[in-house]
C-alpha positions in Angstrom: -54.5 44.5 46.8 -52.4 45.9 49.7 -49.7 48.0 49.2 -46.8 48.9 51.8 -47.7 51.8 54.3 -44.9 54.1 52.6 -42.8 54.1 49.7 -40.0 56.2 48.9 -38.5 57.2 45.4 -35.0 58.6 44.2 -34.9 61.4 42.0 -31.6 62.5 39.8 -33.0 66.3 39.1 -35.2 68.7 42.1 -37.4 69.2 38.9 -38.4 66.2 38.6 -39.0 65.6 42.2 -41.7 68.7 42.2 -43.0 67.6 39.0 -44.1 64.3 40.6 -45.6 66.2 43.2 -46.9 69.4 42.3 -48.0 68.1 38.7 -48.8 64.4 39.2 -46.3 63.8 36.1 -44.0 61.4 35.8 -42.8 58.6 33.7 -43.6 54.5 33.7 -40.2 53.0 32.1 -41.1 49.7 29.9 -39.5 46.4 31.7 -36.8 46.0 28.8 -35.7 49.6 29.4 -33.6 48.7 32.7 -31.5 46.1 30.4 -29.0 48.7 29.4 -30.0 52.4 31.5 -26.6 54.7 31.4 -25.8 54.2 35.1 -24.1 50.9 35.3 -24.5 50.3 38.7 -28.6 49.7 38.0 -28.3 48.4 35.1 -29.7 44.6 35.0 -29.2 42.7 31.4 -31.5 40.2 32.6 -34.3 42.5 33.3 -37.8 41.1 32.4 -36.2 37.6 32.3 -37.3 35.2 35.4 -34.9 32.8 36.2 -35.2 29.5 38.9 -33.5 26.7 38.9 -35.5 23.4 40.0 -35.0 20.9 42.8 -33.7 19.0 40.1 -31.6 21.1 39.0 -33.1 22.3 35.8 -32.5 26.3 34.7 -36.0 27.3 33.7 -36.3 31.1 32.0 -39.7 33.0 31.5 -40.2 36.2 29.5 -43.6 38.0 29.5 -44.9 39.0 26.1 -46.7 41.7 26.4 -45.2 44.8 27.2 -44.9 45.6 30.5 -44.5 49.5 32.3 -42.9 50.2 35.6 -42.7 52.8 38.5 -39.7 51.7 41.1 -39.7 52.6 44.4 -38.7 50.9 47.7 -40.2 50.2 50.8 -40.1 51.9 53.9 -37.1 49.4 55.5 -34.8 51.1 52.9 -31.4 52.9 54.0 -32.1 56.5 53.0 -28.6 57.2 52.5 -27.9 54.5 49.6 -31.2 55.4 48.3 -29.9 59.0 47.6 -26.2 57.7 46.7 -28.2 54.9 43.7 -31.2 56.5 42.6 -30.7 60.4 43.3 -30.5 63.2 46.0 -34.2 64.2 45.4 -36.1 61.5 47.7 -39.5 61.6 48.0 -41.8 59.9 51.1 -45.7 58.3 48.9 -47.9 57.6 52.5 -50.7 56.3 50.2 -50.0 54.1 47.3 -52.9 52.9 47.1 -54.4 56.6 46.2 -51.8 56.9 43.4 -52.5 53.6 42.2 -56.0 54.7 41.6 -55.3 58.1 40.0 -52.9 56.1 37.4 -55.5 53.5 36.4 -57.7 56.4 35.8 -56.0 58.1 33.4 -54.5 55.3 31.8 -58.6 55.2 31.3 -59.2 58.3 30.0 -56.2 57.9 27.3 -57.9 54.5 25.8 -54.8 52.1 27.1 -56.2 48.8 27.8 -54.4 47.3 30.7 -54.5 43.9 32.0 -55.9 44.0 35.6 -54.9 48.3 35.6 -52.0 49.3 38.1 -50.8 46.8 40.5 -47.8 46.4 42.5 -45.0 44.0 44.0 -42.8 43.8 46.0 -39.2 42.6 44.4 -37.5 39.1 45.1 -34.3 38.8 45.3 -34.1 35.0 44.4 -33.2 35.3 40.3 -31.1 31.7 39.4 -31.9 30.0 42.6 -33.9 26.9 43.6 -37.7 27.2 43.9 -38.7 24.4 45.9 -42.5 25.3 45.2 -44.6 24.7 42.6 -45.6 27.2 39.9 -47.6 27.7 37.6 -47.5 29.2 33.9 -49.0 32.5 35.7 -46.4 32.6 38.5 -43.6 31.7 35.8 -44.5 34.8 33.8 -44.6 36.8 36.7 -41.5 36.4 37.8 -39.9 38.4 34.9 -41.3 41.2 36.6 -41.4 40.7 40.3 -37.9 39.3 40.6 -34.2 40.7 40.7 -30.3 39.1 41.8 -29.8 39.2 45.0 -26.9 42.1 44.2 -29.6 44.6 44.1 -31.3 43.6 47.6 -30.2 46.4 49.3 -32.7 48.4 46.5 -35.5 47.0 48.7 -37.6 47.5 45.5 -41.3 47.9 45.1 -43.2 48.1 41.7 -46.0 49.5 40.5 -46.5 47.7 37.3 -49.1 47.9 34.2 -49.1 44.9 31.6 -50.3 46.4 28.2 -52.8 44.9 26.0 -50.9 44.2 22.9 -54.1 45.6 21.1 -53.3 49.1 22.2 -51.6 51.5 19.4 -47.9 50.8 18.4 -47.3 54.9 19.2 -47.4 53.3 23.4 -44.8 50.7 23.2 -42.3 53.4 23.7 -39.8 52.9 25.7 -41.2 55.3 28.5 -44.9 56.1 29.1 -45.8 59.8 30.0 -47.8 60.0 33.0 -49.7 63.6 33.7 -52.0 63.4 36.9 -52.5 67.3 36.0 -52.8 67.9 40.2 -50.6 67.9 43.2 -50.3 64.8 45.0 -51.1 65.9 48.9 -49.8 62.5 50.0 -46.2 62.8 48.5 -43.6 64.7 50.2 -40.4 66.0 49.4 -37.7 64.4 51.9 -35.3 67.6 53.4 -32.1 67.4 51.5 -28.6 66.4 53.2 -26.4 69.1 53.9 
């Protein structure tokens, strides 16, 4: 899989910035979580739903069933600025995705959670309700309730690292957030300088 040269993430709290990158800790928020988050600006009630409508004009909606954990960021094309004004002043700049990616899927190892495929990533489309001209396939049509967003939130330029969850796993992991404790500092994430 490739993943974008550099990602950049929004933090509400400095502690939670340095957390991320002095500790490696952090949280994976489950799909249905970002139905009804306090800040109504990034709230989305249709979160985990795809939505296309077909060149026939049929609405067609797709839910995944099992549960499904994310970690949002956005790609490097993304306005700074907004990024600080939606997600919070604490921005931080990931030059390896890949390499956190790989740390992820090893402790998701080492704590026994079965994942399907381990940590991937997408980027998000903007397309939720309209026409798909192309073809897809059951796969593609569950995979949409993770990958894809209204085209209100396009200036997010979102990118998602994802985990889909065996359903086999313990009930105690379909919390609504998944702790995440790399237990080491992350040399290839950097705190961005603050605005004055």
């Amino acid at each position: 899989m490739t993943f974008p040269h550099v990602l950049y993430r929004g933090f509400t709290q400095l502690s939670y910035a340095l957390d991320f990158i002095q500790s490696g800790r952090f949280r994976l928020g489950r799909l249905d979580v970002y139905q009804d988050i306090e800040d109504i600006s990034r709230s989305d009630n249709s979160e985990g739903m795809g939505h296309f409508v077909s060149p026939d004009g049929a609405s067609m909606h797709f839910e995944l069933g099992n549960p499904t954990y994310l970690f949002c960021c956005s790609v490097g094309d993304v306005d700074i600025a907004f990024l600080r004004r939606r997600m919070g002043p604490f921005i931080v700049r990931i030059t390896q995705p890949n390499q956190l990616t790989l740390l992820i899927d090893d402790f998701l190892k080492e704590k026994q959670i079965k994942t399907f495929g381990g940590i991937k990533g997408t980027q998000v489309q903007y397309n939720k309700g309209q026409i798909v001209r192309d073809e897809l396939n059951a796969a593609n049509r569950a995979f949409l309730s993770l990958s894809q967003k209204h085209l209100c939130f396009a200036e997010e330029h979102e990118y998602r690292f994802y985990a889909i969850i065996n359903i086999e796993c313990p009930i105690e992991l379909l919390t609504r957030f998944l702790l995440i404790d790399l237990e080491c500092r992350l040399p290839f994430v950097e705190l961005l300088p603050c605005e004055k």
